[in-house]
N, C-alpha and C positions, 0 to 999 in steps of 0.2 A: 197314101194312107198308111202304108204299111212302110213306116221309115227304119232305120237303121236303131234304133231306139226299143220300137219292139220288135223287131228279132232278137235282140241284146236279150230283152224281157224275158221272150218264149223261150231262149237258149237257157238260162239259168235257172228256171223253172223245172226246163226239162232234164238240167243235170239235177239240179237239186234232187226231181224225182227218182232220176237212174241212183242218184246217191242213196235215197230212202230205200228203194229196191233192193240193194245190195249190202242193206243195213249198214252202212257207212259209219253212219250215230252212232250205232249200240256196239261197232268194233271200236271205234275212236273212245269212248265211255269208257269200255273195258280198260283198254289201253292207259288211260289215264286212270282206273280203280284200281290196275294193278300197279302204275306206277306208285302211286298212292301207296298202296299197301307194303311196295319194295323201301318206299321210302320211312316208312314209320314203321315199319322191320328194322332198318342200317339207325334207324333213330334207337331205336328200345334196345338195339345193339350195343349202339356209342354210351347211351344210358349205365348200362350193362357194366361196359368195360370203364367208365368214370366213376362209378361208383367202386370199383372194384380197385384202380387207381387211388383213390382216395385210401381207402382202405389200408392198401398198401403203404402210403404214405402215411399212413398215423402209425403203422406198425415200424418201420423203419425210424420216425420219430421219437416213435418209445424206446427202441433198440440205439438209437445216439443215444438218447436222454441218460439212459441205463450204463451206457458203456463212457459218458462223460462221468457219472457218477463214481463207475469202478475205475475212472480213471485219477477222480480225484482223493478218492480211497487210497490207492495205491500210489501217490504222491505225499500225503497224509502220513502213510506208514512210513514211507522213507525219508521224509523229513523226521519224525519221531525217534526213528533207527539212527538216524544222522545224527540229533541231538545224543540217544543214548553212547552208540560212540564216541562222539565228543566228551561227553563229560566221564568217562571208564577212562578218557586216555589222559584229560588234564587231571584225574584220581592219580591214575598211576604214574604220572609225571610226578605229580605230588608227592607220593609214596618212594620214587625213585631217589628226589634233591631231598629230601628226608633223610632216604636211608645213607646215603653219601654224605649228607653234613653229619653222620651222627660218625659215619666210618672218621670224616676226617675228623671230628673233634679228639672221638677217642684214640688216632694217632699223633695228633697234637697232646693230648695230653699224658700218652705214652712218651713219646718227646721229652717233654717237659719233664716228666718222674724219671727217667733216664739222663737229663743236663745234672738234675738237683742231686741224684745219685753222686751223680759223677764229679759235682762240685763238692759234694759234701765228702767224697773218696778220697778227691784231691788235697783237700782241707785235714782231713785225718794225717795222711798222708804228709803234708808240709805240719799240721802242729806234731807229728808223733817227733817225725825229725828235729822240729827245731828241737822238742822237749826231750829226746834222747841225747841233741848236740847238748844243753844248757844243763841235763842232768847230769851226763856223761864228763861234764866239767867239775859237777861238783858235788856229785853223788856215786861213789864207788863202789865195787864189791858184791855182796850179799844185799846191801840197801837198794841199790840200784836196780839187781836183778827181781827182788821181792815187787818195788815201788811198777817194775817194766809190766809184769806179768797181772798188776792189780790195775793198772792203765789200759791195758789190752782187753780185759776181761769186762771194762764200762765203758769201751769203746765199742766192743761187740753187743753189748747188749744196747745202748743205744741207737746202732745199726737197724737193730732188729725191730 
């Protein structure tokens, strides 16, 4: 009557009981309210720190955002600067083959007023001769030296 089956029965009964006796439930409960409670502590924690995360993140985002801005600001100004230089140096290139073609022209035509001088010296120079040889043939005396000195004196003034 009394098989193996229930002693099994009466055994687990009676731990069951020792168990209640020793409040087993209301320690295991605990145990598990407190884990509970540790756990949605490390939650509202991680919450906590995610939101804060975030946070962080949008402020750093603003701070690229801002510092791409000042960055292309200042790419901005020196391309601008770049251009103003260019164009001050291809000015004064300008100003520079200016002022050299005007140097050379006006020693080119220093040049020139100093050949035509010089032709023109030359020229006085070969007519006075020939006209002194051709007068001196056949223009003597007091005529001669009258005609030389009225020759000389509309030589020099058309010199002038």
């Amino acid at each position: 009557m009394f098989d193996a089956s229930f002693w099994a029965l009466v055994s687990l009964v009676i731990f069951i009981g020792i168990l209640v006796y020793f409040k087993v439930p209301g320690m295991i409960t605990k145990s598990l309210d407190d884990r509970a409670d540790r756990i949605r502590g490390e939650l509202e924690e991680a919450r906590k720190l995610r939101e804060e995360a975030q946070a962080l993140l949008a402020e750093y985002q603003k701070k690229r955002t801002e510092a791409e801005k000042e960055a292309a600001n200042i790419v901005d100004a020196a391309k601008r600067e770049a251009e103003t230089i260019t164009a001050e140096a291809r000015e004064k290139t300008a100003e520079y083959v200016a002022r050299r073609t005007a140097i050379a022209e006006n020693k080119i035509a220093q040049a020139e007023a100093e050949a035509l001088d010089e032709v023109r010296g030359s020229a006085v120079d070969l007519g006075l001769a020939a006209a002194t040889q051709i007068l001196g043939d056949k223009v003597s005396g007091k005529a001669a030296t009258d005609l030389f000195k009225k020759s000389l004196e509309e030589v020099k003034a058309r010199m002038n």
